[in-house]
C-alpha positions as CSV (number, residue, x, y, z in Angstrom):
1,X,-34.2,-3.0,21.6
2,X,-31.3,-5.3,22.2
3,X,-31.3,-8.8,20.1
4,X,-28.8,-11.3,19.9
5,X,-26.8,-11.3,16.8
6,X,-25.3,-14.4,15.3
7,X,-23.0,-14.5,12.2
8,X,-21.9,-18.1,10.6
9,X,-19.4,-18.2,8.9
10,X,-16.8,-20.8,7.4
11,X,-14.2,-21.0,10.2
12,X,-16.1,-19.4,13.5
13,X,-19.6,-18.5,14.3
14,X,-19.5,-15.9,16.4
15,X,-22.6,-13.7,18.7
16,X,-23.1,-10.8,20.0
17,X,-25.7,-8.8,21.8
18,X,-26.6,-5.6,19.6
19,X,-29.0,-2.6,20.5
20,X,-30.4,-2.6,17.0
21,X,-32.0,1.1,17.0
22,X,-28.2,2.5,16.7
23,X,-26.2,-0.5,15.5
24,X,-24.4,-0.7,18.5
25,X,-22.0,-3.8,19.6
26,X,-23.5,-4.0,24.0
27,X,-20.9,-7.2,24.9
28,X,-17.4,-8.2,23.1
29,X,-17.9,-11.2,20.7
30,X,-18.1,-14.9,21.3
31,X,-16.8,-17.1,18.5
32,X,-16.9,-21.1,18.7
33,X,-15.0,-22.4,15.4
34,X,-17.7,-24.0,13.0
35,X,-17.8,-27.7,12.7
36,X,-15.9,-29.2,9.9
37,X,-18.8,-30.6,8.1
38,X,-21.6,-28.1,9.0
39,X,-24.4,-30.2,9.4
40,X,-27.5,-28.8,10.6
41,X,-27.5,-30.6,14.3
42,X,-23.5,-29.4,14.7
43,X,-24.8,-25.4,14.0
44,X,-27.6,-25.9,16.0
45,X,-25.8,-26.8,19.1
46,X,-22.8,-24.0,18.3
47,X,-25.7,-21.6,18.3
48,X,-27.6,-23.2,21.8
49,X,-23.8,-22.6,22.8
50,X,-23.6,-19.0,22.1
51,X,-27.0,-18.7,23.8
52,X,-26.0,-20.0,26.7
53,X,-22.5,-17.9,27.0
54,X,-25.0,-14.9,26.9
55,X,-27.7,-16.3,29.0
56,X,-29.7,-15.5,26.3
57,X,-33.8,-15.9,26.3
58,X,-34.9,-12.8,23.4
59,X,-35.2,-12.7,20.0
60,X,-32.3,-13.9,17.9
61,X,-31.0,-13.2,14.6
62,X,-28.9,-15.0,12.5
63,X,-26.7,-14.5,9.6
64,X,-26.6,-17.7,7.4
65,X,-24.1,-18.7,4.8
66,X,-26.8,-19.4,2.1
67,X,-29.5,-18.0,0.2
68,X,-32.8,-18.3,2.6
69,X,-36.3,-18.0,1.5
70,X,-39.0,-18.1,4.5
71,X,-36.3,-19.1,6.6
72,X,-35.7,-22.2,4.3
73,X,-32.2,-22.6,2.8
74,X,-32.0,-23.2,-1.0
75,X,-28.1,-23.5,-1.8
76,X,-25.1,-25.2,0.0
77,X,-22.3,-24.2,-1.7
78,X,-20.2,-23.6,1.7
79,X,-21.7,-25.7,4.2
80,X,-23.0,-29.5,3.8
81,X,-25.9,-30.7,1.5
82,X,-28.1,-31.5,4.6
83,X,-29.4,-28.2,4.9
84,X,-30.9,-27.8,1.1
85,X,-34.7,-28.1,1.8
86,X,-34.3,-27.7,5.7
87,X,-36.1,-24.7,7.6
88,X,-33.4,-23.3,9.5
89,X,-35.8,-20.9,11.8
90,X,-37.2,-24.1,13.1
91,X,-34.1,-26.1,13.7
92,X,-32.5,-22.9,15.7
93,X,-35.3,-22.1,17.3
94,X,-35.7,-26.0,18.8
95,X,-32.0,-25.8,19.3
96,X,-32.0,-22.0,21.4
97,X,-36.0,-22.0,22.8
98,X,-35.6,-18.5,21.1
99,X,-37.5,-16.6,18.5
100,X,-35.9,-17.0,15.6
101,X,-34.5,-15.0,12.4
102,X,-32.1,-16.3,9.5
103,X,-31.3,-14.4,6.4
104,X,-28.1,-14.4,4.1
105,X,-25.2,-13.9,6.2
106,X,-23.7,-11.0,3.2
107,X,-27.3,-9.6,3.4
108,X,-27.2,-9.0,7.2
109,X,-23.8,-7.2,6.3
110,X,-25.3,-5.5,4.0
111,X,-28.2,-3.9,6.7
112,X,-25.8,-2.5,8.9
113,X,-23.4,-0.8,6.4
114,X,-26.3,0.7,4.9
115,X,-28.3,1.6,8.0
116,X,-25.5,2.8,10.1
117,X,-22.1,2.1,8.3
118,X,-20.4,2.9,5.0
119,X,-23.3,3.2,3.0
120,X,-25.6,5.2,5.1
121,X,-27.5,7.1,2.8
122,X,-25.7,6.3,0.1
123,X,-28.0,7.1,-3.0
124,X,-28.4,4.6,-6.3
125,X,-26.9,0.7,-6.4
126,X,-24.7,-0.2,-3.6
127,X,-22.8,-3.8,-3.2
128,X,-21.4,-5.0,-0.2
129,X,-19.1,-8.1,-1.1
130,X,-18.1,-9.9,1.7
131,X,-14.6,-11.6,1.3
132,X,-13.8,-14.9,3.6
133,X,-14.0,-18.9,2.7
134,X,-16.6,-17.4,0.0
135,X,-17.8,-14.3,-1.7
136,X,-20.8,-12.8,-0.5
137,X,-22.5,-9.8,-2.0
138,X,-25.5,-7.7,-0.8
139,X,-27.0,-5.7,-3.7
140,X,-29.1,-2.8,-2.8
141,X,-31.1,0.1,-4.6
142,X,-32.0,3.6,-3.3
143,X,-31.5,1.5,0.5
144,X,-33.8,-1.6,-0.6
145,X,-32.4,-5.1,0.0
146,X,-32.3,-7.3,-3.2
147,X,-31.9,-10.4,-1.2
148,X,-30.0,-13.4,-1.9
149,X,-28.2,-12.1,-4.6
150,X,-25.9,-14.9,-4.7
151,X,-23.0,-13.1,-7.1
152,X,-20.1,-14.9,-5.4
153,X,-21.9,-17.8,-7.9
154,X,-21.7,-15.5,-11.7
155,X,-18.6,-17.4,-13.9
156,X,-15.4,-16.5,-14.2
157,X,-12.6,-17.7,-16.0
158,X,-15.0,-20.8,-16.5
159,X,-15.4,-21.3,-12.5
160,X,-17.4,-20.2,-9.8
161,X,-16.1,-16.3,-9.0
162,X,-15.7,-17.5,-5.2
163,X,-13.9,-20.5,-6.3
164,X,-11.1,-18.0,-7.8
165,X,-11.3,-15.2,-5.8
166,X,-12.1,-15.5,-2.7
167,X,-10.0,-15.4,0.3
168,X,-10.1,-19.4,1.0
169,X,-8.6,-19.5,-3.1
170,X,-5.9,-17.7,-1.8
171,X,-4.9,-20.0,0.6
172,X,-5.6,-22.9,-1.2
173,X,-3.1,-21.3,-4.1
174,X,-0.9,-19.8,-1.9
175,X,-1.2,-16.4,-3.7
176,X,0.3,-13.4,-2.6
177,X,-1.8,-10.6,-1.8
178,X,-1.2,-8.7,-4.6
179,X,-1.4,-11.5,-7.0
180,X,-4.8,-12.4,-5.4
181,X,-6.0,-8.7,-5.6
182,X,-5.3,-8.6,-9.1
183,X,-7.9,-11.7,-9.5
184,X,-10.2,-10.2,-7.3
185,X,-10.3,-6.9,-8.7
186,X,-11.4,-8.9,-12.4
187,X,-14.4,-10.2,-9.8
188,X,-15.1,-6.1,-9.1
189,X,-14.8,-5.5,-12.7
190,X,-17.5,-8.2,-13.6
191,X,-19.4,-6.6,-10.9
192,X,-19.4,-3.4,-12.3
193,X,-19.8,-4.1,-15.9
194,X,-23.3,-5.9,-15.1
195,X,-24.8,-3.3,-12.5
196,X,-23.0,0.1,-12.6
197,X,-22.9,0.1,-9.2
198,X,-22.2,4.0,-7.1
199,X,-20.7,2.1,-4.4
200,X,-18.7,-0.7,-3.2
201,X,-18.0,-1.4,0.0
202,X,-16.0,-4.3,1.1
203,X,-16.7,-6.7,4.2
204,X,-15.8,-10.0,6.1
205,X,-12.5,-11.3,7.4
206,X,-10.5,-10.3,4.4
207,X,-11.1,-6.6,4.4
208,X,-8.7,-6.0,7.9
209,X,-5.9,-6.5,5.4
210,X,-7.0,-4.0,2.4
211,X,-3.6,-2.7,2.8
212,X,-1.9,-5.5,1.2
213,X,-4.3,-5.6,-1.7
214,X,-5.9,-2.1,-2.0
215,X,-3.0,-1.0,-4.8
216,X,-4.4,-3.8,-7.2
217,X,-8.2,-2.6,-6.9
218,X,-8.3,-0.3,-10.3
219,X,-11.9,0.0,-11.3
220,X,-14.4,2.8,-12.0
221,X,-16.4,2.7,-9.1
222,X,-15.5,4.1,-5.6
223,X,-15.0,1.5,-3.3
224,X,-14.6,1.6,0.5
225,X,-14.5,-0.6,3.3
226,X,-17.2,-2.1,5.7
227,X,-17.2,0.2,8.8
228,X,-17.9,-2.8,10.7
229,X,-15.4,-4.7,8.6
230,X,-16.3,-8.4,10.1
231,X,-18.4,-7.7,12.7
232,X,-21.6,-6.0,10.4
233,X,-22.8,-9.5,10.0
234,X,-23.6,-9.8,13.8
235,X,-24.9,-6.4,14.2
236,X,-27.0,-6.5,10.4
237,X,-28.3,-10.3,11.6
238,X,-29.7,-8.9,14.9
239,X,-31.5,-5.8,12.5
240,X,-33.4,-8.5,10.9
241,X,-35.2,-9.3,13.4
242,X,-37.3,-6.2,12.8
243,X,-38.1,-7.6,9.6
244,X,-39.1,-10.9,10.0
245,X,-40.4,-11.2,13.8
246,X,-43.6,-9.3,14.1
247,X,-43.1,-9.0,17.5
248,X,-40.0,-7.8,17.5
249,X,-41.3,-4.7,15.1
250,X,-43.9,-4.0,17.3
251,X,-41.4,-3.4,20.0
252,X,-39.0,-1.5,18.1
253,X,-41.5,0.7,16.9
């Protein structure tokens, strides 16, 4: 079944059409930068724009940068205030005439590293942290979704983890890479002092450069990178749709 995956993130919001019974990438990309303030009517026309490059009339699922409970987002931490309380199915699917997903944009990472990526069939605790203007993290057990596990949020260093380690800290600092990686492998070490994860695989932007940083990740656990580095949150956005369009489910099955 082929679905229309959108990923927003905090510089570019970017689409692709995905057949979601292999995972598979059908057309190139499409990015549009995001709007500087994020407000809901600004994503919603990006998003009627990316449907429009495609031609698009299926079902569509997005990646969101929030935590989103029946398709209703509850933080804002990256984006503007106007979306807390706001039903983002319903203000995409006005905006596209499309059927409509949204989940966490790290969780729709997560789905395609662990259905057809890095972590496919990986046994115990697995977490996906996606590294770009935030930290996103995907936390799964024995392959079952945890969602909205927001751990970009846990403190450190009395701050926000993301708002000291994540890849927008780095510019804002003007760290070097290995300086940074040193303050981002204490985030990995947090992580794995609370869960004792098996796995960690890292995703988003930031992960094309692992070079720079990989010699100051030192901690217990195994960790790899994303397969789909930053494109698993288009292809894990259109998976959802199995999930939360009946419809869609029927047809994939």
């Amino acid at each position: 079944m082929e679905v229309l995956g959108i990923d927003i993130g905090g510089t570019g919001i970017k689409g692709a059409v995905v057949e979601i019974g292999t995972g598979t990438m059908l057309t190139p990309r499409h990015r549009i930068p995001t709007p500087p303030l994020g407000r809901p009517d600004q994503m919603a026309e990006v998003v009627a724009q990316i449907t429009e490059y495609f031609m698009w009339k299926g079902p569509v699922g997005i990646g969101f940068p929030a935590a989103v409970r029946g398709g209703m987002v509850v933080t804002a931490s990256n984006i503007s205030k106007r979306w807390l309380g706001i039903n983002a199915v319903d203000v995409f699917s006005q905006a596209t005439s499309c059927s409509v997903c949204v989940v966490n944009d790290a969780d729709a990472a997560g789905l395609a590293e662990m259905s057809f990526g890095a972590g496919r069939n990986q046994k115990g605790v697995v977490i996906i942290v996606t590294i770009g203007t935030g930290l996103g993290t995907a936390l799964f057990t024995e392959g079952v979704l945890l969602p909205n596990a927001e751990l970009g949020h846990i403190e450190m260093d009395g701050e926000e983890a993301e708002a000291r380690a994540s890849d927008a800290a780095r510019k804002r600092e003007d760290l070097s890479w290995m300086k940074w990686g040193k303050r981002f492998n204490e985030y990995l070490t947090m992580l794995e002092h609370l869960f004792w994860p098996d796995l960690i695989i890292l995703g988003g932007g930031t992960s094309k450069q692992y070079d720079k940083y990989s010699p100051a990740i030192q901690i217990q656990t195994e960790v790899v990178l994303a397969q789909f580095l930053n494109e698993a949150g288009i292809i894990g956005a259109a998976m959802a749709v199995r999930s939360c369009l009946p419809l869609a489910e029927k047809e994939v099955d």
